[in-house]
C-alpha positions in Angstrom: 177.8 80.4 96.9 177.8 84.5 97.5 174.4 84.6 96.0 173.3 81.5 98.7 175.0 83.8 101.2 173.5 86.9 100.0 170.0 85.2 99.9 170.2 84.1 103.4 171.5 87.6 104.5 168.1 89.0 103.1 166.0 86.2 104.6 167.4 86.7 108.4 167.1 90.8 107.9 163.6 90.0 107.3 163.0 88.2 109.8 164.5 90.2 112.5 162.6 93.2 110.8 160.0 91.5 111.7 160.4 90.9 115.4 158.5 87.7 115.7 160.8 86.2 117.9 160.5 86.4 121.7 163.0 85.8 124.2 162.1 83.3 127.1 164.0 82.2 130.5 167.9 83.0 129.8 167.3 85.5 127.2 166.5 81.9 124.4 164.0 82.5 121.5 160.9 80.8 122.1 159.6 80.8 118.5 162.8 80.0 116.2 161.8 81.2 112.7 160.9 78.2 110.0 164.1 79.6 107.8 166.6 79.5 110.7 165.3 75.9 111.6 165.9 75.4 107.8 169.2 76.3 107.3 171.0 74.6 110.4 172.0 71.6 110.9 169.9 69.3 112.3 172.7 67.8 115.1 172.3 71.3 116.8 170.0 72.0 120.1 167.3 74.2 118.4 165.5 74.9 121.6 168.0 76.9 123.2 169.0 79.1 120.9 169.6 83.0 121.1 171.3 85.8 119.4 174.6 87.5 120.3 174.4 91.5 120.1 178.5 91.3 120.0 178.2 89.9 116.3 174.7 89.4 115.3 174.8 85.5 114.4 172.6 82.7 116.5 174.1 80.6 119.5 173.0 77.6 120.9 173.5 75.9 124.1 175.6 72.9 124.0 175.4 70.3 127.3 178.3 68.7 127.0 179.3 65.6 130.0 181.2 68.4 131.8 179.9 72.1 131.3 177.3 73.4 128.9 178.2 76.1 126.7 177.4 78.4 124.1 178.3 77.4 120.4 177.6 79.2 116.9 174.5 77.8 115.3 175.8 76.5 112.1 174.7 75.3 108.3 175.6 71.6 107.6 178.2 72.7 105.7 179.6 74.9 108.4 179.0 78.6 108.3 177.6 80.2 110.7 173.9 81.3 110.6 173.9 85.2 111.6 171.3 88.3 111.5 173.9 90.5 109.4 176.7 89.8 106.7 180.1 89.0 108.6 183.1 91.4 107.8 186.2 90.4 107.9 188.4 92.0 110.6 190.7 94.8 108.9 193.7 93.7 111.3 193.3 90.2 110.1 193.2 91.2 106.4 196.4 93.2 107.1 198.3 90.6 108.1 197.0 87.7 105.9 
């Protein structure tokens, strides 16, 4: 599993690198890279998708019967799919 994780770390650091995205109306990626289209899962709206500057990790907008909303773009098997590794928060590893 960490050397899935660390795999898809490198891939998305390349890819930003890269700077082949472009952001359309709203600030969504017009051109979602092939890898990220890859590694989510499929029941996800991939054409509104953008990435948070707070933590790095891809959003998508979710329009639900109410309100629509941001959620985390996500693997089928639930983790999230993000530009940089994800460190856990030293307060929460205190207290755990």
């Amino acid at each position: 599993m960490m050397l899935r994780s660390c795999a898809v770390f490198a891939t998305l650091t390349a890819l930003i690198a890269c700077d082949e995205t472009t952001t359309g109306t709203a600030g969504f990626i017009t051109d979602l890279p092939q890898s990220v289209v890859d590694l989510a899962d499929p029941k996800q709206n991939l054409r509104q998708v953008k990435v948070l500057p707070e933590d790095g990790c891809f959003w998508y907008l979710h329009n639900g019967p109410v309100e629509s909303t941001l959620l985390p773009l996500r693997t089928p098997a639930g983790a999230p799919i993000c530009t940089k590794a994800q460190t856990e928060d030293p307060a929460t590893a205190a207290s755990s």
